[in-house]
ZAMARGU-4260 file (C-alpha; in steps of 0.2 Angstrom, whole numbers, plus 5000, padded with zeros to 4 digits):
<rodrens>
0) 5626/4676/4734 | 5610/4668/4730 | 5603/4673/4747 | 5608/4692/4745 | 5599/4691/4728
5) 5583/4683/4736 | 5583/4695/4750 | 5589/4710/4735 | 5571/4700/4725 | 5561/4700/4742
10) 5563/4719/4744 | 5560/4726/4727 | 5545/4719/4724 | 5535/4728/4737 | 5545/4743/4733
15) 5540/4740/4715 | 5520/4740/4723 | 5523/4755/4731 | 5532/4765/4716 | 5517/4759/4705
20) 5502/4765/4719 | 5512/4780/4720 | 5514/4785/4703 | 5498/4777/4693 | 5481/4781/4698
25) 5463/4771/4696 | 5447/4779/4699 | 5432/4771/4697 | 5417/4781/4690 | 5398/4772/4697
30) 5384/4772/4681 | 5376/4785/4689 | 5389/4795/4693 | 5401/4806/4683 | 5417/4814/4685
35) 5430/4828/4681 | 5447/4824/4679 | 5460/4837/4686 | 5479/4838/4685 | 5484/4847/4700
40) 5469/4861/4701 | 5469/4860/4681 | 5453/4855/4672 | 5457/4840/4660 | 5441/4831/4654
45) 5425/4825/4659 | 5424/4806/4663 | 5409/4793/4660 | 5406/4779/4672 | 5418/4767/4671
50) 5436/4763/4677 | 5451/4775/4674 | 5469/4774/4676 | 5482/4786/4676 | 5502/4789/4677
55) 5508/4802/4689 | 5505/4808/4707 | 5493/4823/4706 | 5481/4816/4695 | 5462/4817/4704
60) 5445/4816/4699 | 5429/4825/4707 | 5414/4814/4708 | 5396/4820/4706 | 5380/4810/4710
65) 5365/4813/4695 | 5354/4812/4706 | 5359/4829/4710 | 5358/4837/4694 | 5366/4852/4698
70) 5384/4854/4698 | 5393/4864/4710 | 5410/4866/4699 | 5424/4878/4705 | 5429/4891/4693
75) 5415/4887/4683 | 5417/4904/4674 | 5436/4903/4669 | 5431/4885/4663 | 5418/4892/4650
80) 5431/4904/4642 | 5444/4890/4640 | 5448/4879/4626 | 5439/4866/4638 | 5421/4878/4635
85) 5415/4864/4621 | 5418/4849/4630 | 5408/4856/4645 | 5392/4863/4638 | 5392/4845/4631
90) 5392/4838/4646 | 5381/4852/4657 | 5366/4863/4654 | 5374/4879/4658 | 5362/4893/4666
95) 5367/4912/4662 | 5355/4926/4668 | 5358/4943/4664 | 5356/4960/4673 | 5336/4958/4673
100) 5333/4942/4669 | 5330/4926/4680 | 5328/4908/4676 | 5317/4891/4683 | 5323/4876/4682
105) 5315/4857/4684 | 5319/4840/4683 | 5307/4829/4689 | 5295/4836/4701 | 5309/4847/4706
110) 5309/4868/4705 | 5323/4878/4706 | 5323/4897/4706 | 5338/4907/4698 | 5340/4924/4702
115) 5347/4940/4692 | 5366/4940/4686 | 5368/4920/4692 | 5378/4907/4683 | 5374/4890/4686
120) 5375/4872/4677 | 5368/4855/4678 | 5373/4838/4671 | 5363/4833/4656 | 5357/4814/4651
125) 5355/4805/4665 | 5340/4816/4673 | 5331/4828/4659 | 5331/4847/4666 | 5322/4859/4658
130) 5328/4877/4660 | 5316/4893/4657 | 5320/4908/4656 | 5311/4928/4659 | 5314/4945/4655
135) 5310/4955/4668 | 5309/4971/4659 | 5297/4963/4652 | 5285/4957/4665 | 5288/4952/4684
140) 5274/4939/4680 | 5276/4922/4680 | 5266/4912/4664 | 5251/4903/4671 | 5258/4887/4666
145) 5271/4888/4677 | 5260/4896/4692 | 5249/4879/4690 | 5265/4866/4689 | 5272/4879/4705
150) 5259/4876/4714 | 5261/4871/4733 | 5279/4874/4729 | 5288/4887/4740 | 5305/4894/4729
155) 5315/4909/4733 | 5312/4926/4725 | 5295/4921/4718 | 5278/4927/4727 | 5262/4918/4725
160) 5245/4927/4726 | 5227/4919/4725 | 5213/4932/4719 | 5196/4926/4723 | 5180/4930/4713
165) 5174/4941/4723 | 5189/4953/4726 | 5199/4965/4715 | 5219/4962/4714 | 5229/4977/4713
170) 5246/4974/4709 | 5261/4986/4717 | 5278/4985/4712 | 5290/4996/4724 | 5274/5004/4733
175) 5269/5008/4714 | 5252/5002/4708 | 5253/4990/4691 | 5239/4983/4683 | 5222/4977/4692
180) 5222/4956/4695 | 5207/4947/4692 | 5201/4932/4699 | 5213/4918/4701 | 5231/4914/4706
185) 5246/4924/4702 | 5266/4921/4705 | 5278/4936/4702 | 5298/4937/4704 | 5301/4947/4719
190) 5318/4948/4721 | 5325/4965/4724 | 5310/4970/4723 | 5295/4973/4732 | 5280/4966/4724
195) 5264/4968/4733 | 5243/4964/4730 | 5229/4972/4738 | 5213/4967/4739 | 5198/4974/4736
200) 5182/4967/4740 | 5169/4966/4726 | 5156/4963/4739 | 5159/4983/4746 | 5155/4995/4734
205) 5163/5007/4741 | 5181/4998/4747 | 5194/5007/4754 | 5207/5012/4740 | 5224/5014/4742
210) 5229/5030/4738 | 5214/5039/4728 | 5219/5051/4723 | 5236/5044/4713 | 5223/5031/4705
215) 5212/5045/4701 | 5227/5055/4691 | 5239/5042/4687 | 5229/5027/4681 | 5213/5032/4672
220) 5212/5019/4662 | 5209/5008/4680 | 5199/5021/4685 | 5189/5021/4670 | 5187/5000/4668
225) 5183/4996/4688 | 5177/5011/4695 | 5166/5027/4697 | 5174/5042/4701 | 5164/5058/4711
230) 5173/5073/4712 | 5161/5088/4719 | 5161/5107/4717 | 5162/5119/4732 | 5141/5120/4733
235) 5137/5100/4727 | 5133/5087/4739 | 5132/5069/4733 | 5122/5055/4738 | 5129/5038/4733
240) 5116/5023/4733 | 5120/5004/4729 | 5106/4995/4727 | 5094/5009/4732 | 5101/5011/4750
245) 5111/5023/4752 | 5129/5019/4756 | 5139/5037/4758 | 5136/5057/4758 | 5151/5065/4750
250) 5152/5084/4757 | 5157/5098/4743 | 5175/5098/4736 | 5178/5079/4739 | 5182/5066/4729
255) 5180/5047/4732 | 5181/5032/4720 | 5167/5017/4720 | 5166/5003/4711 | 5155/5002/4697
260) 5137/4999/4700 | 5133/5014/4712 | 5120/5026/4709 | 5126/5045/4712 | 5116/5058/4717
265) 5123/5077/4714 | 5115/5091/4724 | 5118/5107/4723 | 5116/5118/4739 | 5123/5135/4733
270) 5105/5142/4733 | 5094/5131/4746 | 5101/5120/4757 | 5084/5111/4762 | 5082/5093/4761
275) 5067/5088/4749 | 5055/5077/4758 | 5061/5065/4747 | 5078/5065/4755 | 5070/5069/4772
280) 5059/5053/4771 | 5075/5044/4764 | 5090/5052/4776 | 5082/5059/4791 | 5070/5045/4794
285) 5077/5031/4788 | 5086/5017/4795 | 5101/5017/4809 | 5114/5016/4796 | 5108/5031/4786
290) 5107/5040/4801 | 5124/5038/4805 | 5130/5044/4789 | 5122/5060/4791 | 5126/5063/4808
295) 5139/5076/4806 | 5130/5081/4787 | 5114/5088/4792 | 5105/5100/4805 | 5088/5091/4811
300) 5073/5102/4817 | 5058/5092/4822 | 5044/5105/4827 | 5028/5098/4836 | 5008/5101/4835
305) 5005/5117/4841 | 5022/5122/4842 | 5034/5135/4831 | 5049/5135/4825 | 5062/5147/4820
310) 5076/5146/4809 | 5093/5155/4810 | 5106/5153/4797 | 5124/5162/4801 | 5116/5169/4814
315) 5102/5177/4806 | 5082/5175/4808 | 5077/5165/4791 | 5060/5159/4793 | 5047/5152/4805
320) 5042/5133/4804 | 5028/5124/4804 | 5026/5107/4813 | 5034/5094/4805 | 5052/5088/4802
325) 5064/5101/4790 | 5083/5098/4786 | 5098/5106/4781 | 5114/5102/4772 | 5127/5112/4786
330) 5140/5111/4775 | 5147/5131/4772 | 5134/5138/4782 | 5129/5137/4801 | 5110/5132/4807
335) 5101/5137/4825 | 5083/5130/4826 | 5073/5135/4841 | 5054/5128/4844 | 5041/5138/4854
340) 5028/5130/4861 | 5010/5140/4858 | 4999/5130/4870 | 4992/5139/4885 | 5006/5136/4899
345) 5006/5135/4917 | 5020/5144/4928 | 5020/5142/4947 | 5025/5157/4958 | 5027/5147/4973
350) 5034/5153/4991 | 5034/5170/4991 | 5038/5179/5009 | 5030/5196/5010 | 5024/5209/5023
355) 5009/5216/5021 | 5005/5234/5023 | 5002/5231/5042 | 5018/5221/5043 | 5012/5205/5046
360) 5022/5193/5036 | 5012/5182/5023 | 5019/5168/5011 | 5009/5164/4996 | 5008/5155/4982
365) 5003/5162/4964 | 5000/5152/4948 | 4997/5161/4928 | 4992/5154/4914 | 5000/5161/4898
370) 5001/5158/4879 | 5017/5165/4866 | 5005/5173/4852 | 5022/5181/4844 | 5038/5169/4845
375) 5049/5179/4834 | 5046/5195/4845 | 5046/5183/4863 | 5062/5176/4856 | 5072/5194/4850
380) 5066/5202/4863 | 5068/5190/4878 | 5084/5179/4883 | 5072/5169/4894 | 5054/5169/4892
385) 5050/5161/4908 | 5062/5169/4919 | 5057/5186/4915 | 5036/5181/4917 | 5042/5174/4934
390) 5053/5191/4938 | 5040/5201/4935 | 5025/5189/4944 | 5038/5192/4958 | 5034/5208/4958
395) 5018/5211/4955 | 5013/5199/4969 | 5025/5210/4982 | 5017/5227/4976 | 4999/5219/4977
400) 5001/5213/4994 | 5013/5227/5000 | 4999/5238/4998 | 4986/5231/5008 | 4984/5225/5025
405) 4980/5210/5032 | 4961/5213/5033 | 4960/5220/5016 | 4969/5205/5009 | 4959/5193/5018
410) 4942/5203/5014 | 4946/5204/4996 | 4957/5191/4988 | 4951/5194/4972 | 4960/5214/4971
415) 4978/5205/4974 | 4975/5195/4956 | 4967/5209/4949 | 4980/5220/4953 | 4993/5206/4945
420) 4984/5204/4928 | 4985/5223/4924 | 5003/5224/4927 | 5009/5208/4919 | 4996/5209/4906
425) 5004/5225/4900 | 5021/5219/4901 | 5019/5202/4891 | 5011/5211/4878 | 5027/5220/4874
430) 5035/5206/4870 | 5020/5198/4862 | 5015/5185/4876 | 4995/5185/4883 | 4994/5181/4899
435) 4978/5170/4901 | 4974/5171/4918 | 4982/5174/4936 | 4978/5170/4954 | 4983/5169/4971
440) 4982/5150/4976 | 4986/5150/4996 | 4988/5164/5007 | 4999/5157/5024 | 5001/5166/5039
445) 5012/5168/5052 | 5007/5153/5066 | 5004/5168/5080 | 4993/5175/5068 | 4983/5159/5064
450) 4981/5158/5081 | 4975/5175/5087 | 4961/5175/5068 | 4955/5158/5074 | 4951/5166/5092
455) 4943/5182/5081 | 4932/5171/5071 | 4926/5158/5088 | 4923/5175/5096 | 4912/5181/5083
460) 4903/5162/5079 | 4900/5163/5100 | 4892/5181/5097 | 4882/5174/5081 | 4876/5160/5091
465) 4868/5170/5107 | 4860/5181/5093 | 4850/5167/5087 | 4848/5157/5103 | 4839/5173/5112
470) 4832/5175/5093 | 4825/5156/5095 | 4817/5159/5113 | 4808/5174/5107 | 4800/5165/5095
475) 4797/5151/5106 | 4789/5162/5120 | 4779/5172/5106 | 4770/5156/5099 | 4766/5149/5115
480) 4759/5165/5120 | 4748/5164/5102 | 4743/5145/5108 | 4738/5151/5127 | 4725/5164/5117
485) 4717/5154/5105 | 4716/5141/5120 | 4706/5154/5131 | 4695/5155/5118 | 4693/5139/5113
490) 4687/5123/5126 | 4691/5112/5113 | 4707/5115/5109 | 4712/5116/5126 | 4705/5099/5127
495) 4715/5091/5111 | 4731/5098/5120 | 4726/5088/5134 | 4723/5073/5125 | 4740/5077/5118
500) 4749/5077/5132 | 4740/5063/5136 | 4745/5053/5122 | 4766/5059/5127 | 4763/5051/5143
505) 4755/5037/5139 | 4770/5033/5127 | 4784/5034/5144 | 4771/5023/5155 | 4761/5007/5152
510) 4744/5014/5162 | 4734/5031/5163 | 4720/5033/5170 | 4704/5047/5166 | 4693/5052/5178
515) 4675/5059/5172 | 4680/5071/5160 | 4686/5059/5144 | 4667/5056/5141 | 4660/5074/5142
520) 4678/5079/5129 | 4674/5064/5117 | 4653/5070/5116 | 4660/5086/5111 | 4670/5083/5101
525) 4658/5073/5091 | 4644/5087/5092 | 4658/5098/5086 | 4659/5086/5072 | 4638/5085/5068
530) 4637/5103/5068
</rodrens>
């Protein structure tokens, strides 16, 4: 009996172990830790460090570390409309946002961002967190003492935005402009929504705005704090200057926003679109970058010394112009500028194959000189000045040497460019061009006919050459007949052409010798002398 009740002893202890593990339950709670109890899934209490037991099988506790403040607790909701509501918002720092509200959080040098329609808690005591929340009906904008403490901190649904000195911030909220930003650095919610900043630069005065003309009707008071607004009539042109250079040429009917500091200009062109020397000296001849703005603004005539120039407006003659540079705002009107040169000019009539009245075929080469004395009527009345004084040069030079022949032409040149001025004299001077001078530079003929006129003129320079050879010899044997007579009659003479001849020959030889008769010449010749 004793061993059945030692063996009976030796089992109901360990079953005794085993029915108290089973139905009581110890949980240990660390100090920087804390727990909620449950009952099956049923909330009970919130536990503090320390040790815990408890009777009955579905008893458990879940544990949280406070170094994670935030507590993830399931059907946190259902647990806030209970009778246990009290005991929890002891315990936890409960975080409601509404519809259009949102919430940051911190504990440490930690930031938490909580959006719209959220419910969240967090365990007070052991770490402080500080909750704040925003309206954002009120404002999208976070306070600046939260953008400094956020900065360098990335959190979800909040974008940061830095705004230098020399730029314009313009807010946009869904695509729709806000308020303007000035320098420095900016945080907005931006969940659900799109929240946006453009810049401007300062720096430009004349930046590129998004959407103008929405600015210009929507926000005036913008417009009015940052900006200079131009808006033009049909017959006014602006000129916008920054800092005395000109920065943009608006045309009629535009409008354009610039930030303030600009100069504006207003034209009006209704009457006379002429630039003023002014703006000529300014636009027209001014650097490359005013140039460019007017490219497509302004018609440019430059006339020349000793030129003319004529002015057509919608097709219609205006003026003439003198030399020098004139302008004109095209805008609404359409501008032709021709210049006329009113210096005497050369034209070449060069090549010209034509039979003369004999019909040999000749090629010549004419040049005029001629002068435009009235451009307007040279310019209404003629499509192309020089092509019709060369048309009718053409044909004057075929008339002048159709009606000739050879001989004639070659015998008179002079009645070929005679015959030219009258004709084109008279016609020039229909459409106010004097013709200054013409003339028929080469006459080329046919190489046959070179050739037989070259054997014409040795012919006749043979002929001319016999007529003064014989002419020559006639006069040669006529004086030596004078000198044979005045020999006869004279001893002495006769003797000084001997001594002439002498004095040839003696020049050929190196001796000569006189017999008698040198003595008897030279004492006569020196009683010739006494007497």
């Amino acid at each position: 009996m004793k061993s059945a009740k030692n063996l009976l002893l030796s089992w109901y202890q360990p079953i005794k172990l085993l029915i108290q593990s089973i139905m009581w339950k110890n949980f240990y709670i660390k100090p920087n830790e804390i727990g909620i109890l449950y009952h099956r899934s049923d909330f009970k209490k919130i536990l503090s460090p320390g040790e815990y037991t408890y009777f009955g099988r579905y008893w458990n506790v879940r544990i949280y570390n406070l170094n994670e403040p935030e507590a993830e607790i399931d059907n946190l909701e259902l647990l806030l409309r209970s009778s246990h509501a009290n005991e929890i918002q002891e315990h936890l720092l409960i975080i409601r946002t509404g519809f259009n509200q949102t919430a940051l959080v911190h504990w440490g040098q930690t930031w938490l961002s909580i959006g719209s329609n959220q419910l969240r808690a967090f365990w007070r005591g052991f770490i402080e967190v500080e909750s704040h929340f925003l309206n954002l009906d009120e404002t999208l904008q976070l306070p600046d003492i939260f953008v400094q403490q956020l900065r360098g901190i990335s959190l979800y649904g909040i974008k940061k935005f830095q705004i230098s000195e020399y730029e314009i911030g313009l807010l946009y909220l869904q695509n729709n402009f806000v308020k303007p930003l000035e320098k420095g650095e900016y945080a907005f919610w931006a969940i659900d929504r799109d929240v946006s900043v453009r810049t401007i630069s300062r720096i430009l005065p004349n930046p590129d705005f998004p959407l103008e003309d929405i600015l210009i009707e929507k926000h005036p008071e913008f417009v009015a704090a940052y900006c200079e607004n131009v808006e033009l009539l049909d017959f006014q042109v602006a000129v916008v200057r920054y800092r005395k250079k000109v920065i943009a040429i608006l045309p009629p009917t535009s409008r354009k926003l610039f930030l303030q500091g600009v100069e504006v200009e207003i034209i009006d062109i209704s009457t006379d679109a002429k630039l003023s020397p002014r703006l000529i000296a300014e636009l027209v001849e001014g650097t490359t970058e005013v140039k460019n703005l007017i490219r497509s603004c302004v018609h440019i005539c430059q006339v020349p010394s000793q030129h003319i120039g004529l002015l057509y407006i919608n097709q219609e003659f205006q003026t003439q112009l003198q030399p020098g540079v004139n302008a004109w705002w095209i805008f609404g009107r359409s501008f032709k500028t021709e210049t006329i040169d009113l210096r005497l000019q050369n034209m070449e009539v060069s090549g010209q194959e034509i039979l003369s009245k004999d019909k040999v075929p000749l090629r010549l080469n004419l040049t005029a000189g001629f002068r435009i004395q009235d451009p307007l009527k040279a310019k209404n009345g003629l499509s192309d000045i020089t092509g019709f004084l060369y048309k009718e040069l053409q044909f004057a030079l075929r008339g002048a040497v159709g009606e000739r022949t050879l001989d004639a032409l070659l015998e008179d040149k002079g009645a070929i460019d005679r015959s030219i001025s009258e004709y084109i004299r008279q016609k020039a001077s229909e459409y106010g061009i004097e013709v200054d001078s013409v003339g028929v530079k080469d006459i080329i003929l046919p190489g046959e006919i070179k050739e037989i006129l070259s054997k014409v003129v040795e012919a006749e320079k043979a002929a001319q050459a016999n007529v003064v050879r014989r002419r020559e010899e006639t006069a040669a044997t006529r004086s030596m007949l004078n000198t044979a007579k005045v020999m006869e009659d004279n001893p002495v003479a006769l003797r000084l052409k001997e001594l002439e001849v002498l004095e040839r020959i003696a020049e050929k030889i190196e001796k000569i010798q006189v017999n008698g008769s040198l003595d008897s010449i030279l004492t006569d010749l020196i009683r010739m002398n006494r007497e």
